[in-house]
C-alpha positions as a Markdown table, in Angstrom:
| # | Residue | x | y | z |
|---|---|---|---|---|
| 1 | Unk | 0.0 | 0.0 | 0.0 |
| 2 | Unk | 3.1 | 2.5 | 0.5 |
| 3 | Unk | 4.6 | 1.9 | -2.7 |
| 4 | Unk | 0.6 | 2.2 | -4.1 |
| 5 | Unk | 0.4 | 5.7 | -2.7 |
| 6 | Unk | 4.2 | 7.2 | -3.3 |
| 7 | Unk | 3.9 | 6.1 | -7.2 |
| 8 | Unk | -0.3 | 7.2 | -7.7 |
| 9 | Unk | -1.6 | 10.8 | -6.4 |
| 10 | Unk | -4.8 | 10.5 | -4.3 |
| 11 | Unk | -6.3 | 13.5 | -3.5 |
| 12 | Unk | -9.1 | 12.0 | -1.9 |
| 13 | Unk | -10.1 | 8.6 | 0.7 |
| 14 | Unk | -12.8 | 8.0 | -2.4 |
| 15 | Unk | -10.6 | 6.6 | -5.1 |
| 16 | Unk | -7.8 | 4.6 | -2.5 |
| 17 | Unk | -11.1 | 3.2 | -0.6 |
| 18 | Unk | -11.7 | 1.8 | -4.1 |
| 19 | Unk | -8.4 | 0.5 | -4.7 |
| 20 | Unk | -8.1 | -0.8 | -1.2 |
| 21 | Unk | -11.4 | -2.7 | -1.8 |
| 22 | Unk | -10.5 | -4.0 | -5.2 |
| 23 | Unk | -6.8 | -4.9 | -4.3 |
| 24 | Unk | -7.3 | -6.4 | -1.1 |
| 25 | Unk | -11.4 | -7.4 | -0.8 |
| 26 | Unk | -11.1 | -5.1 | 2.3 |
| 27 | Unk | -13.7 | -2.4 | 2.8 |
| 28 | Unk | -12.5 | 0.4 | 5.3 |
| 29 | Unk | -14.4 | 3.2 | 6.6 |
| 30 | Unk | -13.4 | 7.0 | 5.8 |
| 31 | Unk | -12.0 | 7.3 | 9.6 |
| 32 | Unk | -10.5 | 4.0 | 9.7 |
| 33 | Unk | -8.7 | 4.1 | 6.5 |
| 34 | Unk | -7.5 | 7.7 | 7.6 |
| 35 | Unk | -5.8 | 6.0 | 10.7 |
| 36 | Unk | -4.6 | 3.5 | 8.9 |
| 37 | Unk | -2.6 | 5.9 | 7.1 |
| 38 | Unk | -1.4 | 8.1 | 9.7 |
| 39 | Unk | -0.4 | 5.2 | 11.5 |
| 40 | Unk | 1.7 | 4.1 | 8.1 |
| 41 | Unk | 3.2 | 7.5 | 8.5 |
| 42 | Unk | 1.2 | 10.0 | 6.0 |
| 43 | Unk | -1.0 | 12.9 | 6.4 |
| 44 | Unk | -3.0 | 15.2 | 3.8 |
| 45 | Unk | -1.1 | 17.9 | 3.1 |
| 46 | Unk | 0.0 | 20.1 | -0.1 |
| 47 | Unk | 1.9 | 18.9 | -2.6 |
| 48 | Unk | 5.4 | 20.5 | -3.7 |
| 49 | Unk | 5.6 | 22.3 | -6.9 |
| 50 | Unk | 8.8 | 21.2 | -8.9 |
| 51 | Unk | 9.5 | 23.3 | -12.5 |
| 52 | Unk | 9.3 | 20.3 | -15.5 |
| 53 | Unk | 12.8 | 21.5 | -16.6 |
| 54 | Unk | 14.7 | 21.6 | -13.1 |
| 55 | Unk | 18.4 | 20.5 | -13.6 |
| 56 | Unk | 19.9 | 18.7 | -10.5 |
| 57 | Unk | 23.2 | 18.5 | -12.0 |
| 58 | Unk | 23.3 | 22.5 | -13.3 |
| 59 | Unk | 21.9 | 23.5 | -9.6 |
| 60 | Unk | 24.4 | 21.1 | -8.1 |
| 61 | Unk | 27.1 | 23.2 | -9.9 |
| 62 | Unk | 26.0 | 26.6 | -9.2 |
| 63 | Unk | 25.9 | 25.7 | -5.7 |
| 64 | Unk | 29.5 | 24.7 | -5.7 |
| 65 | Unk | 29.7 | 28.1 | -7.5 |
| 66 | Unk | 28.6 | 29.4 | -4.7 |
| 67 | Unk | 31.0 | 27.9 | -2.5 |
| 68 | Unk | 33.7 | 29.6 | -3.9 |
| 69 | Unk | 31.8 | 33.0 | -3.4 |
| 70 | Unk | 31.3 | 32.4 | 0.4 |
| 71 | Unk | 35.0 | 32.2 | 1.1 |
| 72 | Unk | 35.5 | 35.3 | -0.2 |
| 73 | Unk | 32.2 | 36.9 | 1.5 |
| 74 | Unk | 34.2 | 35.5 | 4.8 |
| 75 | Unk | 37.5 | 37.0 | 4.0 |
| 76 | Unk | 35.8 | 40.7 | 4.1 |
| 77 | Unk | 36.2 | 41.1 | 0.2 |
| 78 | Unk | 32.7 | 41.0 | -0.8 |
| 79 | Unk | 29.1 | 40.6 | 0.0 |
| 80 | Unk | 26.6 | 38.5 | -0.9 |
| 81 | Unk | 22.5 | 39.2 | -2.3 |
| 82 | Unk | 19.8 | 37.8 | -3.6 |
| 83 | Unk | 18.1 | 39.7 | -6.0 |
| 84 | Unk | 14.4 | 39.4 | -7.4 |
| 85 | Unk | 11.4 | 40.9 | -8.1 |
| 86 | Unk | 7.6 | 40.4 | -6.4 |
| 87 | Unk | 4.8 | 42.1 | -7.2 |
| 88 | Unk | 2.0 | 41.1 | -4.3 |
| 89 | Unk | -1.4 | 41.6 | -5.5 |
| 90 | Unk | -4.2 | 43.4 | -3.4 |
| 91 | Unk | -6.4 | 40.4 | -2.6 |
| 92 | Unk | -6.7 | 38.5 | 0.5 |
| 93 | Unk | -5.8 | 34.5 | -0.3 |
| 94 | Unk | -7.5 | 31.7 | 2.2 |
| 95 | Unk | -5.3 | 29.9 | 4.4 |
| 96 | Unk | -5.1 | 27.3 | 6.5 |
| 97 | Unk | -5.5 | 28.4 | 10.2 |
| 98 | Unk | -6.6 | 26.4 | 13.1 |
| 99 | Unk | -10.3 | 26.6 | 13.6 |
| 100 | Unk | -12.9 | 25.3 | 15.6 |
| 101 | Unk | -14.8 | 21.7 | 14.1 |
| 102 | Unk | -17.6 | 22.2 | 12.5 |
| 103 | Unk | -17.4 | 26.3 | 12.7 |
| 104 | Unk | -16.1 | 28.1 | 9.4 |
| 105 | Unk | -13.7 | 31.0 | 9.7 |
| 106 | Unk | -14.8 | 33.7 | 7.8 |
| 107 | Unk | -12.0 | 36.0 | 6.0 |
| 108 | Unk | -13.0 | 38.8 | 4.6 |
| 109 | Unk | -11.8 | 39.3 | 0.6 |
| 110 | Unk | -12.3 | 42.1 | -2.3 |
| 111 | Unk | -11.6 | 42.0 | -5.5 |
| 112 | Unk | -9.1 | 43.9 | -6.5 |
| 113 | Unk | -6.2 | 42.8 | -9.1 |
| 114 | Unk | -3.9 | 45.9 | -8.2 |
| 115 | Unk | -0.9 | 45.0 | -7.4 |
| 116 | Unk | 2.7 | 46.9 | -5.5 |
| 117 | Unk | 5.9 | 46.2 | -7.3 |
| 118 | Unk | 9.0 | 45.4 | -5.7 |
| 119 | Unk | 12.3 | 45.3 | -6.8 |
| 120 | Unk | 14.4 | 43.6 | -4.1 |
| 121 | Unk | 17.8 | 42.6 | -2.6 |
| 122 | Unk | 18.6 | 40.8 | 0.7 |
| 123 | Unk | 21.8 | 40.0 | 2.4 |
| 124 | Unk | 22.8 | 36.7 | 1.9 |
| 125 | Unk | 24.5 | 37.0 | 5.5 |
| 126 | Unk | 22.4 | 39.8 | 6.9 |
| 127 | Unk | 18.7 | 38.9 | 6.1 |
| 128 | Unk | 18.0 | 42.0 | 7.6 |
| 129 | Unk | 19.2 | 43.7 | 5.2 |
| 130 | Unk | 17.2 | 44.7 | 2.4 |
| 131 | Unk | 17.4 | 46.7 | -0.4 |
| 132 | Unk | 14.3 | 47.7 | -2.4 |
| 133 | Unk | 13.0 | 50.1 | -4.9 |
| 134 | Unk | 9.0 | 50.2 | -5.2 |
| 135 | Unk | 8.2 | 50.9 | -9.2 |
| 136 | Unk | 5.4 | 51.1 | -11.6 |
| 137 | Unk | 7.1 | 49.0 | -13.7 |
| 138 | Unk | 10.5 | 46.1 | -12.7 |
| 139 | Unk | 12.7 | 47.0 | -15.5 |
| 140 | Unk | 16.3 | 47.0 | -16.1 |
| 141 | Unk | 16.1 | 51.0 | -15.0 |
| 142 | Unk | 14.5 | 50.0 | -11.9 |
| 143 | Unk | 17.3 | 47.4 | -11.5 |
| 144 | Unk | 19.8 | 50.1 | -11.9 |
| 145 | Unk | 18.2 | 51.8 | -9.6 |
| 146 | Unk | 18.2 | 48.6 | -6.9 |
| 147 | Unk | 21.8 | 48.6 | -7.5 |
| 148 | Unk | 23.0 | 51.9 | -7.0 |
| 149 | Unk | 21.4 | 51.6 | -3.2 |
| 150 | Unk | 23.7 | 48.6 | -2.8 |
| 151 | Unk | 27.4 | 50.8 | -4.3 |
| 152 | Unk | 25.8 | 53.2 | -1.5 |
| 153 | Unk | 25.1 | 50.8 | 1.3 |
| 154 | Unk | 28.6 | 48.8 | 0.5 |
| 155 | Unk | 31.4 | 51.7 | -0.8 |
| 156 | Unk | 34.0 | 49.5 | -0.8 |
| 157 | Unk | 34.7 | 45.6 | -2.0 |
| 158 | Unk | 32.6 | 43.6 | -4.9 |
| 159 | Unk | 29.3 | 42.8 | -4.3 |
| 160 | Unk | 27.7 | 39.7 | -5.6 |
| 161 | Unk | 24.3 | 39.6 | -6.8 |
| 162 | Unk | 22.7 | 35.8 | -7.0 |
| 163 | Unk | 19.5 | 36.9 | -9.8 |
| 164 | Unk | 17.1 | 34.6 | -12.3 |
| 165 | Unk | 17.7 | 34.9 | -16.5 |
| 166 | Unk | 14.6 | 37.7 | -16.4 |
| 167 | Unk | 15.5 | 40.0 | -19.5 |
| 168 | Unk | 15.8 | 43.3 | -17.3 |
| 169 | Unk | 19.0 | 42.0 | -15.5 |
| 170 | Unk | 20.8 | 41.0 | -19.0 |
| 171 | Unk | 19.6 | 44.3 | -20.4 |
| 172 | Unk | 22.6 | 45.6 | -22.8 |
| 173 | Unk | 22.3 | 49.1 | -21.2 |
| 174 | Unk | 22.2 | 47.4 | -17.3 |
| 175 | Unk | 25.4 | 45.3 | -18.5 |
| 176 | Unk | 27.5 | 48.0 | -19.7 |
| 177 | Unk | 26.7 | 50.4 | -16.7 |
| 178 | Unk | 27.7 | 47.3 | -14.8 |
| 179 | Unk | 31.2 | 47.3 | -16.8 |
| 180 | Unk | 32.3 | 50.1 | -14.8 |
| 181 | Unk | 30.9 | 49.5 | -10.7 |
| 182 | Unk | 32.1 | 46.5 | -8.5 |
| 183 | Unk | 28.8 | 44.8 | -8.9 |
| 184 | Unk | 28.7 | 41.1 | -10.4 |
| 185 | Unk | 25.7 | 39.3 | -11.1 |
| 186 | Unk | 25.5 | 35.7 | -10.5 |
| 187 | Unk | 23.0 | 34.1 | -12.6 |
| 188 | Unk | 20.4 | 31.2 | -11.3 |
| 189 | Unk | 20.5 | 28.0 | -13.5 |
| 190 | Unk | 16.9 | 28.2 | -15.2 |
| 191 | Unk | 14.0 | 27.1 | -13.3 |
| 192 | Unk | 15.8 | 27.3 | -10.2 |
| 193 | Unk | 13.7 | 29.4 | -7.4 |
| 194 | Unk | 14.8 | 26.8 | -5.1 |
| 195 | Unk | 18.3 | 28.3 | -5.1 |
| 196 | Unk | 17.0 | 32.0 | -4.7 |
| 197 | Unk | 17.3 | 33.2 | -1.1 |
| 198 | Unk | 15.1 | 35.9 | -1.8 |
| 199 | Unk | 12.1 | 33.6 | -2.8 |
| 200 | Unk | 11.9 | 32.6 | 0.9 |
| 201 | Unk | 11.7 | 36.4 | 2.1 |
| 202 | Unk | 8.4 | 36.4 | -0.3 |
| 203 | Unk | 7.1 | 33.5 | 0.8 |
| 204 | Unk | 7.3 | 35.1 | 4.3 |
| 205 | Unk | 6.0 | 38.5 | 3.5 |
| 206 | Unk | 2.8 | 36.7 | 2.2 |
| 207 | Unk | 2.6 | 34.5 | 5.3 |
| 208 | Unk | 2.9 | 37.6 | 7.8 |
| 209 | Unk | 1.6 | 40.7 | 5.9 |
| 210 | Unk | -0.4 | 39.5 | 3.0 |
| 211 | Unk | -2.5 | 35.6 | 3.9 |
| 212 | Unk | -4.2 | 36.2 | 6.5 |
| 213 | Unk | -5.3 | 40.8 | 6.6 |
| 214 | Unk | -7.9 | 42.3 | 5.1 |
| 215 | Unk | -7.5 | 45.4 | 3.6 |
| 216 | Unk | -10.2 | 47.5 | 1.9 |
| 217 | Unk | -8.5 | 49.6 | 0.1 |
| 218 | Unk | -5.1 | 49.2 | -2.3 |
| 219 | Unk | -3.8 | 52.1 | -0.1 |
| 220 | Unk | -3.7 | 50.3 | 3.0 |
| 221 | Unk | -2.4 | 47.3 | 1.2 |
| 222 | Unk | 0.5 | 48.8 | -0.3 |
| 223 | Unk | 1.6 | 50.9 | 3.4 |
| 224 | Unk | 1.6 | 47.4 | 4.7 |
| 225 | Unk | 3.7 | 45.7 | 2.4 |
| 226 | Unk | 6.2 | 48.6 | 2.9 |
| 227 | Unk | 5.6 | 48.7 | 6.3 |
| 228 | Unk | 7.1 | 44.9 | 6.3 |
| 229 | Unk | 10.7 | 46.2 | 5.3 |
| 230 | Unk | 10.7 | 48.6 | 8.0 |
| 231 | Unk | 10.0 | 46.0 | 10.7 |
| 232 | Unk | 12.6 | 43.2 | 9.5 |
| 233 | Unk | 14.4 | 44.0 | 12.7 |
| 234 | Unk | 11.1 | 42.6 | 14.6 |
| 235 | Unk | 11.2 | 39.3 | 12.4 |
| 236 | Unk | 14.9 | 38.7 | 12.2 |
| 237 | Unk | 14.6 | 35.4 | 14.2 |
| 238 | Unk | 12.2 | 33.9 | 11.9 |
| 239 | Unk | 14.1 | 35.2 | 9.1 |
| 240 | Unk | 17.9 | 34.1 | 10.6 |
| 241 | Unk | 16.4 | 30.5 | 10.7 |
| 242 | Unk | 14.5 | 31.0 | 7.2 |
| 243 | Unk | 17.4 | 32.4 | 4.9 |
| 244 | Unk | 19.9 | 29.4 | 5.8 |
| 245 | Unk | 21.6 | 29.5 | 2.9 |
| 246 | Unk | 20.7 | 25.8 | 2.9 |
| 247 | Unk | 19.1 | 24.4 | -0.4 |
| 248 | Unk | 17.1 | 21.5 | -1.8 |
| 249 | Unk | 17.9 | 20.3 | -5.4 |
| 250 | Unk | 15.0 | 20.2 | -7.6 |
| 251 | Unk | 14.9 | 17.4 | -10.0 |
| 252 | Unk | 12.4 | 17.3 | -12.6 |
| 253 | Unk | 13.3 | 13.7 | -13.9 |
| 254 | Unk | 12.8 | 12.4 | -10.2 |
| 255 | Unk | 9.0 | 12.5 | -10.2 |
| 256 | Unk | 8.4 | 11.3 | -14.3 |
């Protein structure tokens, strides 16, 4: 029955109650077959989203890459960022949130599509540390812009920037004004958010800020999201343990 359910997706105790019956001539209630599996060590939760063209041996390179650019973070000759853009969109998403059984929890939604762009940079070793230019548009001027806060915030050494293939950041005009600064981008392997640092501080900004508010109007959405990066301070725990600079290699061929 393990090998049954780690090769075939069941999304529901309908269609394995069928295959239980028809493989084995054993009919199990909805309850019992749900302790059965919990007791075979498997619970009901989302499944993990894996790009079809991940590359375990390119990520396993870059993140020997990346090895070589830590020794040189420690020796005080450089920093380290993660760059990437969000852009968070002015709707409250449902959750999952402990409730009482049998009682809905109402969450208030509208139905807006506006969203707040943000052109970001966090400190590989300072997650604290984030640099961020709010636009009408993510472009490679935007970008420039993002960068010229980081020759500010670091005047002296190189400074590393881990980014994705997105067209802005290979911009001919971006690359030749980089010809002349101390900035380097380091680019991702495609299909490679798993190796991004920065998707995690996303992922957390929707968790704490975006999830599980209401607000009624794009206004107080978009002070919130800003508000966020002026309170990192207040969530540097969560984000110390978050931004490990620890990663999992994705592997599309894995799950064919």
């Amino acid at each position: 029955m393990c090998q049954q359910l780690n090769q075939t997706l069941y999304t529901d105790c309908a269609a394995l109650l069928a295959w239980v019956e028809h493989t084995f001539q054993v009919t199990f209630s909805r309850s019992g077959l749900t302790d059965l599996l919990h007791r075979l060590g498997f619970c009901y939760k989302l499944t993990t989203p894996v790009p079809c063209h991940a590359n375990a041996a390119a990520q396993t390179a870059f993140i020997a890459q990346l090895a070589g650019l830590k020794a040189k973070v420690e020796a005080g000759g450089a920093v380290l960022y993660y760059a990437d853009a969000a852009h968070p969109t002015h709707n409250t998403r449902c959750t999952r949130a402990w409730c009482q059984v049998g009682h809905k929890r109402p969450l208030l939604t509208v139905s807006g599509r506006e969203r707040v762009n943000l052109n970001a940079a966090v400190n590989a070793y300072q997650p604290t540390q984030v640099l961020l230019d709010e636009t009408s548009r993510v472009d490679a001027q935007s970008t420039r812009r993002l960068y010229e806060q980081l020759l500010t915030a670091h005047p002296v050494g190189t400074i590393y920037v881990v980014c994705d293939n997105a067209r802005y950041y290979k911009n001919k005009d971006l690359t030749a004004w980089l010809h002349g600064t101390r900035i380097v981008q380091v680019f991702l392997p495609p299909y490679s958010p798993n190796l991004n640092l920065i998707e995690r501080l996303w992922k957390y900004l929707r968790q704490k800020i975006i999830n599980t508010c209401f607000y009624r109007t794009k206004g107080e959405f978009r002070q919130a999201v800003l508000h966020f990066f002026t309170r990192l301070p207040e969530f540097e725990h969560d984000l110390v343990s978050l931004l490990t600079r620890k990663y999992h290699i994705l592997d599309s061929r894995s799950t064919s």
